[in-house]
C-alpha positions as CSV (number, residue, x, y, z in Angstrom):
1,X,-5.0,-0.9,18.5
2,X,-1.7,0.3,19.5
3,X,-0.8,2.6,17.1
4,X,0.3,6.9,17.7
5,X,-0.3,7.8,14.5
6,X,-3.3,9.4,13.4
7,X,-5.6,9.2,10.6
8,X,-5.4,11.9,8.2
9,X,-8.2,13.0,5.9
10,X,-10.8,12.1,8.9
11,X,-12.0,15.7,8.9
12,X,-13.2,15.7,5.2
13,X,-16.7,14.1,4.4
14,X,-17.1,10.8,2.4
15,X,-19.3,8.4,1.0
16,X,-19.8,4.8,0.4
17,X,-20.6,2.9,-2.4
18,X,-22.7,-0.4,-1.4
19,X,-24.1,-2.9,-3.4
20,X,-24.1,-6.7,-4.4
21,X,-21.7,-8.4,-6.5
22,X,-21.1,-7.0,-10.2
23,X,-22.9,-3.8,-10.3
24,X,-20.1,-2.1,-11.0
25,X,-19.2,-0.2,-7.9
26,X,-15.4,-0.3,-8.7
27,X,-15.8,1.0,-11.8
28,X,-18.0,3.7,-10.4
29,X,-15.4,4.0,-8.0
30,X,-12.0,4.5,-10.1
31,X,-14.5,7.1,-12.0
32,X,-14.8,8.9,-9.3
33,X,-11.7,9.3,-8.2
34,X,-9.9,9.4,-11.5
35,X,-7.5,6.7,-11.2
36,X,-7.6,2.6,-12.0
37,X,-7.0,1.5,-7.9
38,X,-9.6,-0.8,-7.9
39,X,-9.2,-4.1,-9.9
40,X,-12.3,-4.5,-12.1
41,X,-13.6,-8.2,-13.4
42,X,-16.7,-10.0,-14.0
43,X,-15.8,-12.5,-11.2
44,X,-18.4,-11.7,-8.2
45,X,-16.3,-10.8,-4.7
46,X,-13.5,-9.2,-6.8
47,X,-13.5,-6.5,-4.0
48,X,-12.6,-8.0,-0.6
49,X,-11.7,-4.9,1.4
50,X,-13.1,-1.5,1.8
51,X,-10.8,1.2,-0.7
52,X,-10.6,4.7,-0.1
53,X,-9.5,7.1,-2.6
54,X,-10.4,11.2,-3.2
55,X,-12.7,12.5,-5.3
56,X,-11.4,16.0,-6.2
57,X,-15.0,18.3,-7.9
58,X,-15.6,22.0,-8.3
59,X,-12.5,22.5,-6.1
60,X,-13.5,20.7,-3.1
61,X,-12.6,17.3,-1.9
62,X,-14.3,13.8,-0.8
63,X,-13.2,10.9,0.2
64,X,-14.9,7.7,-1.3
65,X,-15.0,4.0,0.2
66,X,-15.7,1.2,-2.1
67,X,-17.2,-1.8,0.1
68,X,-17.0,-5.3,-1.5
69,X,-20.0,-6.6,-3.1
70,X,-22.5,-8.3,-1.7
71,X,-24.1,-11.9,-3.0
72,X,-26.2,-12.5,0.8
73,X,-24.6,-16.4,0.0
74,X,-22.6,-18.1,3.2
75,X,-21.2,-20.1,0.8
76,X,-19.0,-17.2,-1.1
77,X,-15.7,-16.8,0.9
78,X,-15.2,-14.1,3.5
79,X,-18.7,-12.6,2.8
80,X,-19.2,-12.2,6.4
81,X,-16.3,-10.3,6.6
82,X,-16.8,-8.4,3.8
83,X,-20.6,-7.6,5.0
84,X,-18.9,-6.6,8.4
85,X,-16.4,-4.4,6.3
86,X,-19.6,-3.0,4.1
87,X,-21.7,-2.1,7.8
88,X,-19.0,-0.5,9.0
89,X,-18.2,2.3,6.4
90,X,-21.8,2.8,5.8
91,X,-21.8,4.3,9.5
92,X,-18.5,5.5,9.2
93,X,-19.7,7.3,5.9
94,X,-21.6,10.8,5.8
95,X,-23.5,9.7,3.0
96,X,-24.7,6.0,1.2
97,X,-24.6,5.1,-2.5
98,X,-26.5,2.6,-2.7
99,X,-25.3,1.3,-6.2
100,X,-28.1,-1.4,-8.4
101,X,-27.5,-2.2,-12.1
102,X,-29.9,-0.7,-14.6
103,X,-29.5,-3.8,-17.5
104,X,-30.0,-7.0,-15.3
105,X,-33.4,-5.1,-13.3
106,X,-34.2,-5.4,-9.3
107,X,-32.9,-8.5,-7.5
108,X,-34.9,-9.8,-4.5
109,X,-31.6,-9.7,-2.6
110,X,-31.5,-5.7,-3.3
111,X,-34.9,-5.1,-1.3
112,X,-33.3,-7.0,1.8
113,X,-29.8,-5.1,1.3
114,X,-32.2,-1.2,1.1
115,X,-34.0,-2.5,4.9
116,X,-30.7,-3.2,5.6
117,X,-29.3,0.0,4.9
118,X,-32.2,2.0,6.0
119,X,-31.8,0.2,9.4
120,X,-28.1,0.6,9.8
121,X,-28.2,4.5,9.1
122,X,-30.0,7.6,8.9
123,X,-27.5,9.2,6.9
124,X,-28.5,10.4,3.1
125,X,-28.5,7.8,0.3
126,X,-28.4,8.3,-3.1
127,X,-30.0,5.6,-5.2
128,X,-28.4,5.4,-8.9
129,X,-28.7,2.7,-12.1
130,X,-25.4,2.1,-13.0
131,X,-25.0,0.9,-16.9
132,X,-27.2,3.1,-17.6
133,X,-25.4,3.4,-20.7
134,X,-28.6,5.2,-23.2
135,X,-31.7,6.4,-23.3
136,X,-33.6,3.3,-23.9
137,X,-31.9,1.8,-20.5
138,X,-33.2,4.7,-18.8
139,X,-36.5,4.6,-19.9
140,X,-36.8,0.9,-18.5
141,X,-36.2,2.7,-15.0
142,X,-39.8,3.6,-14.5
143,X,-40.9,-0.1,-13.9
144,X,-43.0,-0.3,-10.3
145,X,-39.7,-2.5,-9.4
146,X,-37.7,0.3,-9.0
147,X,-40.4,2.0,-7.1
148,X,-40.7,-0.7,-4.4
149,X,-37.1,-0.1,-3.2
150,X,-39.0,2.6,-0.8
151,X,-36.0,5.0,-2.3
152,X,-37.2,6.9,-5.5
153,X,-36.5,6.5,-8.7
154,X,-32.5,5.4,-9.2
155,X,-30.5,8.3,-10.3
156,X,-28.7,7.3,-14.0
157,X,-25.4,7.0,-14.6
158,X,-22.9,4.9,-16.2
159,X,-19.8,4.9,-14.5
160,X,-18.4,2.9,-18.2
161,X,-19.1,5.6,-20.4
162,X,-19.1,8.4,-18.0
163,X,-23.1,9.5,-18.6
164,X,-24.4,12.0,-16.1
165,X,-21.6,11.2,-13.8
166,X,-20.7,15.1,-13.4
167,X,-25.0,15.8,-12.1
168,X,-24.2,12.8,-10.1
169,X,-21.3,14.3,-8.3
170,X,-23.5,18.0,-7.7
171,X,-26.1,16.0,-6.2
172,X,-23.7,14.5,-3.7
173,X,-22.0,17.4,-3.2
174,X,-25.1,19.5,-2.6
175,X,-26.5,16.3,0.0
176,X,-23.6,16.8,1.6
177,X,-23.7,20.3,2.3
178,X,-26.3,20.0,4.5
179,X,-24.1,17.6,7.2
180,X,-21.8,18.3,9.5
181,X,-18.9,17.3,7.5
182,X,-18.6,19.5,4.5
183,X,-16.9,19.3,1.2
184,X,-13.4,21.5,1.4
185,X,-10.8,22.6,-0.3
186,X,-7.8,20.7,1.1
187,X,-4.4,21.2,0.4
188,X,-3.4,17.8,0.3
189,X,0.3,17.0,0.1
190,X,0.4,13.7,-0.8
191,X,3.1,13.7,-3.1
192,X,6.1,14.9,-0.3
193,X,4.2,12.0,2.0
194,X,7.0,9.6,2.8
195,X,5.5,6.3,1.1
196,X,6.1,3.1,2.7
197,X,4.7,-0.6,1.4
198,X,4.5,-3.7,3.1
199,X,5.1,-6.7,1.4
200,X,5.0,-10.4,1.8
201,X,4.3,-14.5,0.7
202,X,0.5,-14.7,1.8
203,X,-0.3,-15.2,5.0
204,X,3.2,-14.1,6.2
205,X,0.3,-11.4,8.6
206,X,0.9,-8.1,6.5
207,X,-2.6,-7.4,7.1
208,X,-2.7,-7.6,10.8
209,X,0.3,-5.3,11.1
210,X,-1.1,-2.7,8.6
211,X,-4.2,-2.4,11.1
212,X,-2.0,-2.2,13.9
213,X,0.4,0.2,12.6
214,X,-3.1,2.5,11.1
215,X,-4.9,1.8,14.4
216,X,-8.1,0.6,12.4
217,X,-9.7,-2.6,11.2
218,X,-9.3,-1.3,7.7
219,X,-8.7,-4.7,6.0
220,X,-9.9,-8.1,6.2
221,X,-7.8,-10.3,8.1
222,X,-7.9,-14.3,7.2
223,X,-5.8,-17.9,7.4
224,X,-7.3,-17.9,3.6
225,X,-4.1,-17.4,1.3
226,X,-4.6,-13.9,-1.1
227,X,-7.3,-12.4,1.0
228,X,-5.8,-9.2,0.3
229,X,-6.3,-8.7,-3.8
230,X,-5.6,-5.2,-4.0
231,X,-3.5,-2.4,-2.6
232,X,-5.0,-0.5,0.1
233,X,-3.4,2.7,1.1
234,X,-4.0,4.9,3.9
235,X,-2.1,8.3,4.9
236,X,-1.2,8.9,8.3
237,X,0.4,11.5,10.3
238,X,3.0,10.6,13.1
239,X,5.1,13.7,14.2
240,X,3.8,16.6,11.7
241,X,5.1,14.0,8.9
242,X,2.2,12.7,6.5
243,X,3.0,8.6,5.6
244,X,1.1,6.7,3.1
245,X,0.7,3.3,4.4
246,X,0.2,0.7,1.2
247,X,-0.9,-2.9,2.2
248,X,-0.2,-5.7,-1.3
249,X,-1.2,-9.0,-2.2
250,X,1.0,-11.6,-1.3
251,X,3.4,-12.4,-3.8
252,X,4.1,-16.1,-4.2
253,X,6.1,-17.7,-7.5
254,X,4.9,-17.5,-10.8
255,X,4.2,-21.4,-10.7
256,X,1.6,-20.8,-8.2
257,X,-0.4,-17.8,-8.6
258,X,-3.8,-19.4,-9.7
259,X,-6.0,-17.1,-12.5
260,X,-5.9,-13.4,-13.3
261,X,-7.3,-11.6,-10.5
262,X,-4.4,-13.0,-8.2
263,X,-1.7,-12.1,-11.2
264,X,-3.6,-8.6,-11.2
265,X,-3.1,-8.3,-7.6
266,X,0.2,-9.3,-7.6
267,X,1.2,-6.8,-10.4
268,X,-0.3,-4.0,-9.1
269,X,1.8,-5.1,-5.5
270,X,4.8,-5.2,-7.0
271,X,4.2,-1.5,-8.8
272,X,3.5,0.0,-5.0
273,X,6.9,-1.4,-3.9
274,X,8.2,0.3,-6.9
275,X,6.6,3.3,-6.2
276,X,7.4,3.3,-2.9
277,X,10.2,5.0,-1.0
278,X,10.4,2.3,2.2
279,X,9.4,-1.1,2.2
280,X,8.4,-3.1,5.9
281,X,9.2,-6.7,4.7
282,X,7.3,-8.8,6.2
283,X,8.4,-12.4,7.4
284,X,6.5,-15.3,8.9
285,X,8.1,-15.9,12.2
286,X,6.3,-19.0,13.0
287,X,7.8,-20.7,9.6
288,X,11.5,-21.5,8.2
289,X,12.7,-19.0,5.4
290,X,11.1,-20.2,2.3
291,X,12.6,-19.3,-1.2
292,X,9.5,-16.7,-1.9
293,X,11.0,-15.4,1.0
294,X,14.5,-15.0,-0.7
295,X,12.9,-14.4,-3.8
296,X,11.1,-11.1,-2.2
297,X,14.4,-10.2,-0.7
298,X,16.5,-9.9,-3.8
299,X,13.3,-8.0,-5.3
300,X,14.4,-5.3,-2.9
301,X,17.5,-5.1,-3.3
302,X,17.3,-4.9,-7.5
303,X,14.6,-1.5,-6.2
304,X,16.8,0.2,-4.3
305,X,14.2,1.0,-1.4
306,X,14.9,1.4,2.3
307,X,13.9,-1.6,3.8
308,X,12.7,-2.8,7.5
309,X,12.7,-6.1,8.4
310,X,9.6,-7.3,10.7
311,X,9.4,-10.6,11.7
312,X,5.6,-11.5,12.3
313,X,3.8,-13.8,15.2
314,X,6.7,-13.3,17.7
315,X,4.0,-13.3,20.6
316,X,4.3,-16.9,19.7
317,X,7.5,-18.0,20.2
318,X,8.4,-20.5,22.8
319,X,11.5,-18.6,23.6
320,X,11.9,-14.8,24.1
321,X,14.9,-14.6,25.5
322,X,17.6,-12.1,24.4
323,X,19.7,-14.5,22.7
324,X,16.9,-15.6,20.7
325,X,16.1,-12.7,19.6
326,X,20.0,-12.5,18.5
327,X,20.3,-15.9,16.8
328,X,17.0,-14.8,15.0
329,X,18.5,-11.5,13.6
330,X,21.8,-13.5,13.0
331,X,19.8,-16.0,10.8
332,X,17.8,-13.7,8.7
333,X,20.9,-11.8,8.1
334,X,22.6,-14.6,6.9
335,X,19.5,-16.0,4.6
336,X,19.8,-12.6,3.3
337,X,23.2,-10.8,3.0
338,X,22.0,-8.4,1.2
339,X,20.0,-6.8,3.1
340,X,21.9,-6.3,5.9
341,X,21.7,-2.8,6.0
342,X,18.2,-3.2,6.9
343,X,17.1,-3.2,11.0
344,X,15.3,-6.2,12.2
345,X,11.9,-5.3,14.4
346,X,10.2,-8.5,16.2
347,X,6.5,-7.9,16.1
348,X,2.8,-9.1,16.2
349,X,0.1,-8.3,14.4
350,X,-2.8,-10.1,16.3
351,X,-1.5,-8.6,20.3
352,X,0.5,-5.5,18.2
353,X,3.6,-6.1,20.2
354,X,6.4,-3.8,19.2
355,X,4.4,-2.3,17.0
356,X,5.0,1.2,18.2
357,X,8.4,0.6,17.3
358,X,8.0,1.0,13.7
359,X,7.2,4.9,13.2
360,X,10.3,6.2,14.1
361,X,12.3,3.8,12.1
362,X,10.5,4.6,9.2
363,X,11.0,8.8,10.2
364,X,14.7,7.9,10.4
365,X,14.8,5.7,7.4
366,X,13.3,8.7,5.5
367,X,16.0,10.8,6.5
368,X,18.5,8.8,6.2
369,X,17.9,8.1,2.3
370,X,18.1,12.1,2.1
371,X,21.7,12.2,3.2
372,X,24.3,14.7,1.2
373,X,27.8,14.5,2.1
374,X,30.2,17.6,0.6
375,X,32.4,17.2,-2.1
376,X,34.9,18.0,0.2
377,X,33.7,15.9,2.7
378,X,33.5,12.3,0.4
379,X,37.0,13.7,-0.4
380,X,38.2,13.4,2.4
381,X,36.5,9.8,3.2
382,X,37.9,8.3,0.1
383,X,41.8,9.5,0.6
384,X,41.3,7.8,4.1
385,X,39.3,4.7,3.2
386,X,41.9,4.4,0.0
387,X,45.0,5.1,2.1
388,X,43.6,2.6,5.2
389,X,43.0,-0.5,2.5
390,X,44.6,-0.1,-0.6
391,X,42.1,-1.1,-3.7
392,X,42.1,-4.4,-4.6
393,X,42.3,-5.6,-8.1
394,X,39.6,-6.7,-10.2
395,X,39.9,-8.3,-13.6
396,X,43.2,-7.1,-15.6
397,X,47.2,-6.8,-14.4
398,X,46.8,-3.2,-13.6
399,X,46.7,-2.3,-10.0
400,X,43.5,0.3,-9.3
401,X,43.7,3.4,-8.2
402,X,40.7,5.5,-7.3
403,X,41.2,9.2,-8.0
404,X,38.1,10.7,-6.4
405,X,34.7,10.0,-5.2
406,X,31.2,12.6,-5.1
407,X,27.6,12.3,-4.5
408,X,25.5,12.1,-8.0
409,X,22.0,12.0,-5.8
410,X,19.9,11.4,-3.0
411,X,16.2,9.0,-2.2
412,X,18.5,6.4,-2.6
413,X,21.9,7.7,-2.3
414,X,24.0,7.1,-5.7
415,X,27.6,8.2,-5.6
416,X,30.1,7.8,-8.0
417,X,33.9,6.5,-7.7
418,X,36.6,7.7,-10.4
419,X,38.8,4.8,-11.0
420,X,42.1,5.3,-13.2
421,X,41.6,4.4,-16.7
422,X,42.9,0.7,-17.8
423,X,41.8,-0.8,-14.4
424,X,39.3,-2.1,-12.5
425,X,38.2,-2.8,-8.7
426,X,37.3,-5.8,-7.2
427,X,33.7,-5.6,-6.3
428,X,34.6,-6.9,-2.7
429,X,36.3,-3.3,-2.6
430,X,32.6,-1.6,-3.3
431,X,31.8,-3.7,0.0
432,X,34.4,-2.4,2.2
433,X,33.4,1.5,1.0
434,X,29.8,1.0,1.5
435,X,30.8,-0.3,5.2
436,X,33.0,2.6,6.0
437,X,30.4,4.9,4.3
438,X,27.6,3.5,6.6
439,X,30.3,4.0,9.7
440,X,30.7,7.0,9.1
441,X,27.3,8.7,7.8
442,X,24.0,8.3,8.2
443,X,22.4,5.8,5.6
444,X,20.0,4.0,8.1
445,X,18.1,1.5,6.4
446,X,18.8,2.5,3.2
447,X,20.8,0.8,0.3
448,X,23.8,2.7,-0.9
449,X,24.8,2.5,-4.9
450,X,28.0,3.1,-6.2
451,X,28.6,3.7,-9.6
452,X,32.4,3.3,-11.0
453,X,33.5,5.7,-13.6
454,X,36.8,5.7,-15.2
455,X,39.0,8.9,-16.2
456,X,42.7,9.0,-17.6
């Protein structure tokens, strides 16, 4: 991999939760961690890739990987990868859940999948009955079927109802205790981490760069269309700055998103870009612009996000010659005008070309949406700017004229122009300030708003 950054949150313990399909491991999961990540349904293969999240108990912090579920049939799609995704955060884990459901019983593919996990690591596991919702489910845990897993009798719980999910968490906490890794209390500043979200049509590669940019295999990668069904965030740390990294879904139209959990995946995508402070839009460089494409772009611009543009799959192109690279930039500019504020980074996610680029954008985007100019200052800009092109009118006979101009905030920048009462400016004018604004201050990759108010 070819990223500088490094992973944060490797030095605290953490456990995985492995199972086959429907057991409930998600829901075990959000539990846990106290927050709805992970998309819940009855459909089997719901999760694809591994999530992490914190579990935060008795003051002391753990992380928590929820692997997709496992059906042990070649015919399910991507259960090779998501087996390969499973194995590798049992051993990357410090402890194993290995998760059954108390109502449907022992399946035959659950003795296989405790070999299997006994082989891979010799790490603790905790066995546990999930839905175990009462005490008549509990009693049916005595069976000799439980006892031929070769692991004890399951620990209840019901991660639905929250039964004995606090004893559960001790017993973890006192297994883990006894590794190397031990439970601590972290001061975790995730909310002044600077949060940035890809997004993307499907297959446009978001994936691939987010392992790239992470330096880890954390997600499956796949020419399958919505592989990716869920967010998967991971925080970082490039230059003493902590950065949340969020991979989406890819968002296609309305018209073509096909049953709910792609609709639920494509919600929760578009609440990270809102949530986010920078968005790496990602574009498919092997393909024209689509209208998804545009329909993505004018997205951003309604957030009001910094924004970086990366165009995908360059190690493909036939020509990588300087003026390629310029008619390319000159082309997605002029598909999307308004965003061209944003910088334009030609990447790959399968060779990580270029990728290294992207962290100090980002650190520069971040400041940039942070700018404060003086009142003195924008007073200054705005008699120059005013006196260099006069306003121009807008709707009315009136000519405009702009008596001041201040700074109302900052993460994005909002300002706000006094215009003499009775008139109004032509929004081409609002073009022409934000240009001499960007001239003249720093508002990298960042959208600027201006708000008109008037004032006799």
């Amino acid at each position: 991999m070819s990223s500088t950054a490094k992973i944060q949150l490797d030095n605290i313990p953490s456990i995985a939760l492995v199972g086959r399909v429907n057991v409930g491991k998600s829901t075990l999961f959000n539990r846990l961690i106290d927050q709805k990540k992970a998309i819940v349904s009855p459909t089997p293969g719901t999760t694809r890739t591994t999530n992490e999240g914190l579990i935060y108990w008795r003051g002391k912090y753990v992380k928590a990987l929820d692997t997709g579920g496992l059906s042990f049939d070649e015919t399910v799609p991507l259960e090779a990868e998501i087996l390969k995704q499973s194995e590798k955060a049992m051993k990357k884990a410090d402890l194993v859940v290995f998760v059954t459901d108390a109502k449907s019983g022992v399946l035959p593919q659950e003795y296989d999948l405790a070999k299997r996990i006994r082989r891979i690591t010799s790490k603790p596991i905790i066995f546990v009955a999930n839905k175990t919702d009462n005490q008549d489910i509990e009693y049916n845990l005595n069976t000799p079927e439980w006892h031929k897993m070769g692991l004890g009798l399951p620990f209840p719980i019901s991660a639905g109802n929250g039964r004995n999910i606090g004893d559960f968490l001790d017993l973890v906490y006192k297994a883990l205790a006894k590794t190397k890794k031990r439970p601590k209390g972290l001061k975790i500043d995730e909310e002044n981490a600077i949060r940035v979200c890809f997004i993307g049509k499907p297959n446009a590669g978001k994936s691939s760069l987010f392992n790239q940019i992470i330096g880890e295999d954390a997600v499956i990668v796949s020419d399958m269309p919505h592989t990716t069904r869920e967010p998967h965030d991971t925080l970082v740390l490039y230059e003493d700055k902590l950065i949340n990294f969020v991979d989406t879904a890819g968002i296609r139209r309305k018209s073509k998103v096909y049953g709910v959990l792609e609709r639920e995946g494509i919600s929760k995508s578009l609440r990270a870009v809102q949530n986010s402070d920078i968005v790496l839009f990602v574009v498919d460089g092997k393909e024209p612009i689509s209208s998804q494409d545009k329909q993505l772009g004018g997205l951003l611009e309604q957030r009001g996000k910094s924004v970086i543009i990366l165009i995908n799959k360059w190690d493909l192109a036939v020509d990588n010659s300087d003026s390629a690279r310029n008619n390319v930039k000159k082309m997605i500019y002029d598909e999307f005008p308004h965003l061209d504020f944003a910088p334009i980074v030609l990447v790959s996610g399968l060779s990580g070309y270029c990728v290294h680029q992207v962290f100090p954008l980002i650190l520069h985007a971040w400041q940039a949406r942070h700018t404060t100019v003086p009142d003195n200052i924008m007073h200054n800009f705005i008699k120059h700017a005013t006196k260099v092109h006069f306003p121009s009118r807008g709707k009315g006979t009136r000519l405009p004229e702009i008596l001041g101009m201040r700074q109302l905030a900052v993460n994005p920048p909002v300002l706000e122009a006094v215009v003499k009462y009775r008139t109004s400016v032509h929004w081409s004018y609002l073009n022409y300030l934000e240009n001499k604004l960007r001239e003249q201050f720093d508002f990298y990759a960042t959208p600027i708003i201006i708000k008109l108010a008037k004032m006799k």
